[in-house]
TIKOL-546063 format. One line per field, with one value per residue (C-alpha): residue number from 1; x, y, z. Coordinates in Angstrom, 3 decimals, m for minus. Example, Ala and Ser with C-alpha at 12.3 -4.5 7.8 and 13.67 -1.06 7.14 Angstrom:
BEGIN
num	1 / 2
px	12.300 / 13.670
py	m4.500 / m1.060
pz	7.800 / 7.140
***
This chain:
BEGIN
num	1 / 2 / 3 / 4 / 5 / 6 / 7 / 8 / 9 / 10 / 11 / 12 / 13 / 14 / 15 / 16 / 17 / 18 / 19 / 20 / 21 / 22 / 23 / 24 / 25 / 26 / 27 / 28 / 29 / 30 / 31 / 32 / 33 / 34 / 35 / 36 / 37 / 38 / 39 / 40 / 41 / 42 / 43 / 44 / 45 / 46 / 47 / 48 / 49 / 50 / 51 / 52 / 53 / 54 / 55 / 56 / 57 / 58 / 59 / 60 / 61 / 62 / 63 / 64 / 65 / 66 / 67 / 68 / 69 / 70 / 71 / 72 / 73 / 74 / 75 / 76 / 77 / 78 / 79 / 80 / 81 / 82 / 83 / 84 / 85 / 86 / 87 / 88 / 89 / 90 / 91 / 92 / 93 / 94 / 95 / 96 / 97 / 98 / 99 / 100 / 101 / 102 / 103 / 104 / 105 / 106 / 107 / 108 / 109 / 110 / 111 / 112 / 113 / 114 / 115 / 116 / 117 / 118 / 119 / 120 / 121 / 122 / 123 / 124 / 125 / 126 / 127 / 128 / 129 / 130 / 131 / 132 / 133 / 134 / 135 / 136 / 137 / 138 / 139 / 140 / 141 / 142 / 143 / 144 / 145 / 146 / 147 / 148 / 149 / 150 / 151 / 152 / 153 / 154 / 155 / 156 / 157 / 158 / 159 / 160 / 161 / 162 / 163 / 164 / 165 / 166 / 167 / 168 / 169 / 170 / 171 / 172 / 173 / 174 / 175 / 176 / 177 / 178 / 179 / 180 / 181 / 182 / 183 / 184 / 185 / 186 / 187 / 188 / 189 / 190 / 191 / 192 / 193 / 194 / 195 / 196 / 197 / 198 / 199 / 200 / 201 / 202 / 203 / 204 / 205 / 206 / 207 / 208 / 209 / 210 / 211 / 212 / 213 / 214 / 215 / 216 / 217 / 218 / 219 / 220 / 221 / 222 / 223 / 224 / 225 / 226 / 227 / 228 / 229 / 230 / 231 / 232 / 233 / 234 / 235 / 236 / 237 / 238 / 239 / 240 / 241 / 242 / 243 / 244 / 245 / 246 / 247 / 248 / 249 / 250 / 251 / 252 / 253 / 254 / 255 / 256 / 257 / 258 / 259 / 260 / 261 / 262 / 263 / 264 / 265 / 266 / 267 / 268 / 269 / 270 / 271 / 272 / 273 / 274 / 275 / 276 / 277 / 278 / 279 / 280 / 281 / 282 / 283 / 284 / 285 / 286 / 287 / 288 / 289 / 290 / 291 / 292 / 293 / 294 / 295 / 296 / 297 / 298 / 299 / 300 / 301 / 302 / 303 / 304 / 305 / 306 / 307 / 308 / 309 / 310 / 311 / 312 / 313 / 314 / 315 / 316 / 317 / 318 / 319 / 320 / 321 / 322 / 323 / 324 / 325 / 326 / 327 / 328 / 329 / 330 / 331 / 332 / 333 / 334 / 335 / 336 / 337 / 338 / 339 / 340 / 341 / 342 / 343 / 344 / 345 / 346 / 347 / 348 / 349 / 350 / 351 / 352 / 353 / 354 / 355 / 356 / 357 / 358 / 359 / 360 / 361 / 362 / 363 / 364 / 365 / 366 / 367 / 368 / 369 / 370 / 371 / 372 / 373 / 374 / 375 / 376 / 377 / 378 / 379 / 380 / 381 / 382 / 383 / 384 / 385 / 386 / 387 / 388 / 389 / 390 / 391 / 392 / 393 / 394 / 395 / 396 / 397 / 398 / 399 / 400 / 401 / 402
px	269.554 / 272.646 / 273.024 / 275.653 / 274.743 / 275.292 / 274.546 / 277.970 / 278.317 / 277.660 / 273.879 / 274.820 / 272.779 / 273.303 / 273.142 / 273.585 / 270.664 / 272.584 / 273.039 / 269.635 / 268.366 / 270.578 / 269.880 / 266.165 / 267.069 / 268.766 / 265.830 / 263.160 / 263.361 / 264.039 / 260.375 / 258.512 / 259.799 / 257.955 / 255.169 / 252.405 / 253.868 / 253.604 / 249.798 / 248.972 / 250.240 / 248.666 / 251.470 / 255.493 / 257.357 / 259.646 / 262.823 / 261.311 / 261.022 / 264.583 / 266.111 / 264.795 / 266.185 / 269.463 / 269.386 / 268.807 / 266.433 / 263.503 / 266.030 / 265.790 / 263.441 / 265.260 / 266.828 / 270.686 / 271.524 / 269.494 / 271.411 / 269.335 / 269.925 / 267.898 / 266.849 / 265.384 / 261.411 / 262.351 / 264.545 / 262.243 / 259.846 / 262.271 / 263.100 / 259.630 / 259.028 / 261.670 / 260.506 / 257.157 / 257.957 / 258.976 / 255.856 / 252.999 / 252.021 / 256.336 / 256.198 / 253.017 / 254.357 / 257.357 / 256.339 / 254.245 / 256.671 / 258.971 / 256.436 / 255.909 / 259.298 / 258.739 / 255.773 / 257.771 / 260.458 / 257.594 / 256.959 / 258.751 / 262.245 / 260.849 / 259.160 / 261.881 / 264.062 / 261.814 / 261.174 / 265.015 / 267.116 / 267.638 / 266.347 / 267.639 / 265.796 / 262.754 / 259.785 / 256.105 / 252.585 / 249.752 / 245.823 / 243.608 / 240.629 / 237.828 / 239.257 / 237.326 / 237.588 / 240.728 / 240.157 / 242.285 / 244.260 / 247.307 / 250.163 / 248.235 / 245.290 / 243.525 / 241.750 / 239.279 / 238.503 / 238.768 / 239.635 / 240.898 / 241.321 / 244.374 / 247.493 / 249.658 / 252.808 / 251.513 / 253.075 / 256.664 / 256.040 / 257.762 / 255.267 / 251.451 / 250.407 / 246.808 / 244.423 / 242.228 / 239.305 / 240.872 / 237.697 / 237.809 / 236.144 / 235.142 / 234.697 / 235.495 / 237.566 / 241.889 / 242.436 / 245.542 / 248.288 / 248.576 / 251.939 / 251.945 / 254.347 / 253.390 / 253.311 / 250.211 / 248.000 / 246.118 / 246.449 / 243.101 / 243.499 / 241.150 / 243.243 / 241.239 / 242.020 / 242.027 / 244.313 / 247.557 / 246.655 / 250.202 / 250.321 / 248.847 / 246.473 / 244.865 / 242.586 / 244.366 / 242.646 / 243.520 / 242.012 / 243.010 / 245.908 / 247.730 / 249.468 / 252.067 / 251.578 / 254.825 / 253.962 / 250.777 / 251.146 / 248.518 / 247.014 / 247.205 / 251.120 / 251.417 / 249.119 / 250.963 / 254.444 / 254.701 / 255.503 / 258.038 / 260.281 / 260.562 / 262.696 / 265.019 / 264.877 / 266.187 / 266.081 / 264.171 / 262.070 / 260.777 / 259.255 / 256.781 / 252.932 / 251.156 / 248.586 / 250.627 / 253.787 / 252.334 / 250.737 / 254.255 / 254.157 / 250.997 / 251.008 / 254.643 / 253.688 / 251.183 / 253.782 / 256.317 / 253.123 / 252.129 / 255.544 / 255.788 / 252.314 / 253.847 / 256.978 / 255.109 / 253.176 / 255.552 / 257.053 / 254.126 / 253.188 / 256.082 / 255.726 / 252.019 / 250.052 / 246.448 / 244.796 / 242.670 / 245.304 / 248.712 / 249.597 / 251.998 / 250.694 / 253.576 / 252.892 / 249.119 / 249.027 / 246.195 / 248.656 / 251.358 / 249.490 / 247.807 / 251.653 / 252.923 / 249.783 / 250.131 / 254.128 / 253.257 / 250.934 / 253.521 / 256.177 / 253.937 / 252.619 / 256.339 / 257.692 / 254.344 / 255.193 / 258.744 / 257.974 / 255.743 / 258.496 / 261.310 / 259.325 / 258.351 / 261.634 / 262.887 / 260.800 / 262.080 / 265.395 / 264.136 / 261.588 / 261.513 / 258.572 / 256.482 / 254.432 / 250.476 / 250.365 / 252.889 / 250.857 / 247.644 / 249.434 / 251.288 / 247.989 / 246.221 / 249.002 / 249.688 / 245.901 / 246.059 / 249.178 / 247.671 / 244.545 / 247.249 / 248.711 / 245.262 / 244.479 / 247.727 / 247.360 / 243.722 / 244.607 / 246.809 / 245.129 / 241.929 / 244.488 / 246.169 / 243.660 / 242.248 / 245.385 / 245.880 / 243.229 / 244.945 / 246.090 / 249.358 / 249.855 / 251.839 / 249.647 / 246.515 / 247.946 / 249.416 / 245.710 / 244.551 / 247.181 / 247.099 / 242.732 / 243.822 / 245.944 / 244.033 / 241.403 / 243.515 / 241.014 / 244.311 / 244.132 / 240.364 / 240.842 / 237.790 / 238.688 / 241.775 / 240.786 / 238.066 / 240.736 / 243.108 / 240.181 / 238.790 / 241.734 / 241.983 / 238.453 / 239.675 / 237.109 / 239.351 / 243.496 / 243.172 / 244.912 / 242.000 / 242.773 / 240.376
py	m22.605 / m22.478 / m19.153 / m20.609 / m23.236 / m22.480 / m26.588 / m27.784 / m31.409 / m31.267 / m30.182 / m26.373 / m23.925 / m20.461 / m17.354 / m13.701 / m11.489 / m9.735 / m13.290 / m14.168 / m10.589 / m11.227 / m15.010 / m13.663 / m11.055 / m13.123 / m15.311 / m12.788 / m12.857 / m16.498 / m17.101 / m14.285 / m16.449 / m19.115 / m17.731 / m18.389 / m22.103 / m22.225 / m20.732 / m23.552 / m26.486 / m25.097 / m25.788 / m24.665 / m26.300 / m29.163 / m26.748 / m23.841 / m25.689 / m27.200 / m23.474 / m22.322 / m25.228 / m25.220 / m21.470 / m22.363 / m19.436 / m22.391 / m22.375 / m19.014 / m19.588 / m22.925 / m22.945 / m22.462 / m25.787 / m27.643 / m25.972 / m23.132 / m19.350 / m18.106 / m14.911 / m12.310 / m11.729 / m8.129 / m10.497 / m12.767 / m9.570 / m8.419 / m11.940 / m12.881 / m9.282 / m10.060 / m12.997 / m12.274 / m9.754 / m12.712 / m14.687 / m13.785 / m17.510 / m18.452 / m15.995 / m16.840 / m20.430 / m19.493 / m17.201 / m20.290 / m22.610 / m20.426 / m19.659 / m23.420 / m23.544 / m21.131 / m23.852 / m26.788 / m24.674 / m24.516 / m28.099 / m29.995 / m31.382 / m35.225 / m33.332 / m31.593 / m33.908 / m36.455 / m33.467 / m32.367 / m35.212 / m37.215 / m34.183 / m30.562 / m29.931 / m30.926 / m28.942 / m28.760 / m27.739 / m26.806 / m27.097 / m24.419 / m25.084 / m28.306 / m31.615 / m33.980 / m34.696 / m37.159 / m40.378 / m40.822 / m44.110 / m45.563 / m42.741 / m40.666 / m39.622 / m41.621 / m39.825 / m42.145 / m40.284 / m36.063 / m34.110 / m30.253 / m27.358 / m24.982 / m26.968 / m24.340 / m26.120 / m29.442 / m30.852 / m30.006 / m30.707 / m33.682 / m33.408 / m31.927 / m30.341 / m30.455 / m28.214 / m30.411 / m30.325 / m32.569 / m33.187 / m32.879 / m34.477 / m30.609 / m27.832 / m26.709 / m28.916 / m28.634 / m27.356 / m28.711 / m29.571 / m33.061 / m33.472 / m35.999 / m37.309 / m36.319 / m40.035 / m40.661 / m38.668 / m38.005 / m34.726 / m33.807 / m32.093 / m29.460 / m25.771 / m23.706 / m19.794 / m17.291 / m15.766 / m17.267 / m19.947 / m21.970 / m21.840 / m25.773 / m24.885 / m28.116 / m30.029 / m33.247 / m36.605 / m38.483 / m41.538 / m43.974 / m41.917 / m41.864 / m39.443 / m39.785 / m37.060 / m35.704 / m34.512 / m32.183 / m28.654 / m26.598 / m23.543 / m21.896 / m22.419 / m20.410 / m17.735 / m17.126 / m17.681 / m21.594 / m23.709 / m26.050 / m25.246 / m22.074 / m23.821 / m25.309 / m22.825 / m19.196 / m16.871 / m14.480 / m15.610 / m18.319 / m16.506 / m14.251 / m15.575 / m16.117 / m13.437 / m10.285 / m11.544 / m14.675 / m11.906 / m10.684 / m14.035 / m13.489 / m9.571 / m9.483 / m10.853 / m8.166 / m5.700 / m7.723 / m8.185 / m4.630 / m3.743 / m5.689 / m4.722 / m0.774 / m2.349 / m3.835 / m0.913 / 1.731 / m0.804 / m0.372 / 3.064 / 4.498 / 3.187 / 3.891 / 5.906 / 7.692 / 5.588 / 9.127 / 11.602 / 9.897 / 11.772 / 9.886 / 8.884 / 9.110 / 13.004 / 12.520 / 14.315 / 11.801 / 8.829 / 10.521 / 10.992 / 7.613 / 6.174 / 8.528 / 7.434 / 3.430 / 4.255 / 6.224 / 3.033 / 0.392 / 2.341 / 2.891 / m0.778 / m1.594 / 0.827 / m0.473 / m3.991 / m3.399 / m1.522 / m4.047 / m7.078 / m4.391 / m3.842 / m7.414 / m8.775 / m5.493 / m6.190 / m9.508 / m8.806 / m5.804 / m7.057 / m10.879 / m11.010 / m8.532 / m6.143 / m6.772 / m2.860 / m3.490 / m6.795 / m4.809 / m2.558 / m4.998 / m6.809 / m3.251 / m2.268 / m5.536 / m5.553 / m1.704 / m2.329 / m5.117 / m2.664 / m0.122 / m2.631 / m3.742 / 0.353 / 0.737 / m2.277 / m1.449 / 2.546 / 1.052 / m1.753 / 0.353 / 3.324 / 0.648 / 0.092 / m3.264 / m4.756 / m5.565 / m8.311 / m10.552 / m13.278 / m12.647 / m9.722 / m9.752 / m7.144 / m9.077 / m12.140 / m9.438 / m7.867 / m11.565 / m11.992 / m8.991 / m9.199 / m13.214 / m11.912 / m9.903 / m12.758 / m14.309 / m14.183 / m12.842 / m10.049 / m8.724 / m5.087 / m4.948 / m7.911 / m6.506 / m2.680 / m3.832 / m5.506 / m2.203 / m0.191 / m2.725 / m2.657 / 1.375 / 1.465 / m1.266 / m3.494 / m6.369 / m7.071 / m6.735 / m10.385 / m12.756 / m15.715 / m14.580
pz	175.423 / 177.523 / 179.920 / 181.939 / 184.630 / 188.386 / 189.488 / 190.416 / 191.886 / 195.169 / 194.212 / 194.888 / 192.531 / 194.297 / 192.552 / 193.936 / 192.905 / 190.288 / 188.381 / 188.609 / 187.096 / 184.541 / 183.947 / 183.624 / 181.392 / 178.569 / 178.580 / 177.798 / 173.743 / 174.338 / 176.143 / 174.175 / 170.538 / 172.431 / 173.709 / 171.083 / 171.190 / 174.915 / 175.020 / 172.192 / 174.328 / 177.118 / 179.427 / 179.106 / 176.658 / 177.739 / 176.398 / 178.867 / 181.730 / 180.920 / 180.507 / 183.779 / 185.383 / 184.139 / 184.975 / 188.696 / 188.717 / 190.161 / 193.043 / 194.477 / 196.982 / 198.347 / 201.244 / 201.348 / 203.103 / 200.088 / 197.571 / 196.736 / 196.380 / 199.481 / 197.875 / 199.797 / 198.595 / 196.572 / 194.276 / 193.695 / 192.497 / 189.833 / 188.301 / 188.124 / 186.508 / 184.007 / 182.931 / 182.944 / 179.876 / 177.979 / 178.617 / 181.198 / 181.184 / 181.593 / 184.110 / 186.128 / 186.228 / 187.431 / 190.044 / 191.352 / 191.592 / 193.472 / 195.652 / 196.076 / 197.422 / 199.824 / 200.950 / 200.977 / 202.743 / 205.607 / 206.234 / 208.392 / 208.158 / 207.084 / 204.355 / 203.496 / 203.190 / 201.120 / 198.409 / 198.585 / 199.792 / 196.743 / 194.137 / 194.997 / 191.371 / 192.857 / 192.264 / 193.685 / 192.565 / 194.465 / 194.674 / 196.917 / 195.327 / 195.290 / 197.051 / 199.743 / 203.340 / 203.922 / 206.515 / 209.063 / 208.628 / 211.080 / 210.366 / 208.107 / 206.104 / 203.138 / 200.146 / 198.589 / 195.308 / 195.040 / 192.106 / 193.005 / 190.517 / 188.904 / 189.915 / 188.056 / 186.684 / 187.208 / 184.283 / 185.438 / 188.703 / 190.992 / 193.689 / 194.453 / 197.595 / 198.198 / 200.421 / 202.199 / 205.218 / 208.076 / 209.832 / 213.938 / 216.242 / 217.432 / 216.028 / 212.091 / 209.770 / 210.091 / 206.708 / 205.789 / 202.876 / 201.475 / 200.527 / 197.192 / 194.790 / 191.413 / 190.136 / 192.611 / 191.196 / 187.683 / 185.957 / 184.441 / 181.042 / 181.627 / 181.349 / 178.973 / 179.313 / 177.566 / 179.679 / 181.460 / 178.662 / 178.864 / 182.460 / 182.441 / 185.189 / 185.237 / 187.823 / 189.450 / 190.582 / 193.746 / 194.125 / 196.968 / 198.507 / 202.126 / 203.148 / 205.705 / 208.855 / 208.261 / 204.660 / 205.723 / 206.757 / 208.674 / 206.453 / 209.682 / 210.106 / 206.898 / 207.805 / 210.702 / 209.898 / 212.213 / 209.942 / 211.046 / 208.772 / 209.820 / 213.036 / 210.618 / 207.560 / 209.240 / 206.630 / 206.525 / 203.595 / 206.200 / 208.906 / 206.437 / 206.681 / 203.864 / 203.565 / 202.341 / 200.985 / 198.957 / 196.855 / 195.679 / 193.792 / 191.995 / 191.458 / 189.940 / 186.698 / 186.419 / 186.046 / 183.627 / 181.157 / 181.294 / 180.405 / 177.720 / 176.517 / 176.568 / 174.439 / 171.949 / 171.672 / 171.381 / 168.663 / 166.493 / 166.961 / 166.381 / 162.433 / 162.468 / 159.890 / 160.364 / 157.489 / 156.128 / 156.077 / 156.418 / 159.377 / 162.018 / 165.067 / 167.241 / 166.970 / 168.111 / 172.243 / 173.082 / 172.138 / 173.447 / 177.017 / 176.766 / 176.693 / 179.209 / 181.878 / 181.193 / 181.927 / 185.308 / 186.181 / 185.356 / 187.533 / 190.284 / 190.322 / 190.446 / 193.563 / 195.391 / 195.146 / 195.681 / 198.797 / 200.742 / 199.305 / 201.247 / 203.872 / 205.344 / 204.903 / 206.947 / 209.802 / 209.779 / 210.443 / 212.581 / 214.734 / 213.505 / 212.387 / 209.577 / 211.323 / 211.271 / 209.720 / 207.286 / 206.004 / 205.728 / 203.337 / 201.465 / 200.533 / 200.158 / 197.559 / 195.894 / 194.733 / 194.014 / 191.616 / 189.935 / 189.001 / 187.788 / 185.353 / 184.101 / 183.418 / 181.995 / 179.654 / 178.945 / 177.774 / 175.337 / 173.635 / 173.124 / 171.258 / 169.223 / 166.239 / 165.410 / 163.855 / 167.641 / 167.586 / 165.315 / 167.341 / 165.705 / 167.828 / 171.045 / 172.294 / 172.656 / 174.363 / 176.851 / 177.553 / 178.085 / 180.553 / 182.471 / 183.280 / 183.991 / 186.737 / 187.944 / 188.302 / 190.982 / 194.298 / 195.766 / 193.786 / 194.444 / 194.469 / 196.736 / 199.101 / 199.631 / 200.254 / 202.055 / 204.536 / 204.723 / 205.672 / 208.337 / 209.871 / 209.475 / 211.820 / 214.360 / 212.893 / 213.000 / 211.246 / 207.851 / 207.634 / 207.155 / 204.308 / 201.469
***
């Protein structure tokens, strides 16, 4: 599919935020004809992955000086919104790799510049989860043999960040990134969902690695906004930490799914016969205020997300930094919005009758979706209220990692 291409020659792939809302939006019937493909290979097709590409909406989150669009974090929300009404898996994967950017953004200028240098297209996956202890070796560290879980967009990806325990001589380990090129590790073919199924979520295997010191990246740099890259990189996008506004990246497909759950369902309803007496449905008050409820979530969910997005980057450019109050609530109502969207989804699948099961039906790829979100341990309603209200009692920030 060609939707115009913003790459020019000298690697450039800048859009304003108006072109990449629309770019987004003239893809959604594009990904949602390919969604039941994309949730049977597992992974995005090859053509989706190309279309996003040649859309330079994967570049949003670059840097200007690389070629990207530098978008503030509120435009990345509504792209990843749009496209996640296509395809919650499209859209999950998406909102992943742009948020990989953001990491790669954060390194330092070495790393940078072996990721960007000779592939402004480049993209990166990452792994939080499993891993083993890297040796230290002259210049580096060595992994020996680890395998580490839900590398989202794996498949696509040029390189693989992993999370690993640094071991110190005192006190806990360093957890830090591994910075990888894709071709040095093994993808493990192990992504089965039921939800977010075409995300290709899969484990990866790294056996006999080194990784040069310039290519890891303290967890603690990104929870507090040091990076590196932030010295190089001075948009605001690069001086946000990663508790708060990383969960704008995996709440925003929340909302694109539930709104295309309410779509599909106001599609079929509206031609939709009580099987005893005939009567139309779309005259029935308890459908009629089921719809109008799951609307009032999906809006809500939206101007919550929208506000924390608006309101780091403004205290950015205010105050140079987010506010530790303004975090709390961004992660409070992040989580909060992603429980909306779940509600809202859930009030309409149980009103739409049991043609909705058939795996046929949009609507019950969009329930999977939504309750797979929501699975994210970022998105722990409890966790995440939990943190608000510690912080509420002085107990202590609200801005612990998990």
């Amino acid at each position: 599919m060609v939707i115009g291409s913003a790459t020019m020659a000298n690697g450039s792939a800048t859009l304003t935020p108006a072109e990449a809302t629309a770019r987004a939006q003239a893809l959604i019937p594009v990904l949602a004809e390919r969604a039941a493909k994309t949730e049977a290979l597992r992974r995005l097709p090859d053509e989706t992955f190309a279309d996003l590409a040649e859309s330079a909406l994967m570049r949003i989150t670059q840097p200007r000086r690389f070629g990207g669009s530098e978008l503030a974090l509120a435009d990345a929300f509504d792209v990843i919104d749009l496209l996640s009404q296509g395809c919650g898996s499209t859209g999950w994967t998406y909102s992943l790799i742009i948020a990989h950017a953001w990491f790669v953004a954060l390194f330092g200028e070495q790393a940078q510049q072996d990721v960007w240098g000779p592939n402004p297209d480049a993209t990166m996956s990452t792994c939080f989860s499993g891993g083993v202890p890297p040796d230290a070796v002259d210049g580096g560290l060595h992994i020996r043999d680890g395998r580490w879980r839900f590398s989202t967009g794996v498949h696509h990806a040029d390189w693989v960040a992993l999370l690993a325990p640094v071991p110190q001589q005192d006190g806990p380990p360093d957890m830090r990134f591994l910075l990888i090129p894709k071709e040095e590790i093994e993808v493990v073919e192990d992504w089965r969902s039921a939800g977010l199924a075409g995300t290709g979520s899969c484990s990866v295997q790294a056996t006999d690695v080194v990784v040069p010191h310039h290519r890891t990246l303290r967890l603690h740099d990104l929870l507090n906004a040091t990076g590196p890259g932030s010295e190089v990189n001075d948009g605001a996008m690069y001086k946000l930490p990663l508790v708060g506004p990383w969960q704008v990246f995996l709440t925003a497909p929340a909302v694109g799914i539930a709104r295309a759950a309410m779509d599909t369902w106001i599609v079929r309803t509206k031609s939709r016969l009580r099987p005893a007496t005939g009567a139309s449905r779309p005259g029935d008050p308890i459908t009629l205020a089921r719809l109008g409820g799951a609307a009032a979530r999906i809006d809500a969910a939206e101007t919550l997300i929208r506000r924390g997005a608006e309101s780091v980057t403004s205290d950015v450019l205010a105050l140079g930094a987010a506010a530790p109050e303004t975090l709390a609530r961004c992660r409070r109502d992040n989580a909060f919005s992603v429980r909306l969207c779940v509600e809202a989804v859930e009030d309409l699948f149980l009103a739409a009758g049991a043609s909705m099961l058939d795996e046929s039906s949009p609507l019950q790829r969009h329930w999977r979706d939504v309750h797979a979100v929501a699975q994210h341990v970022a998105n722990s309603l409890d966790m995440n209220l939990r943190a608000w209200g510690e912080r509420a009692l002085g107990l202590n920030d609200g801005l612990r990692f998990g």
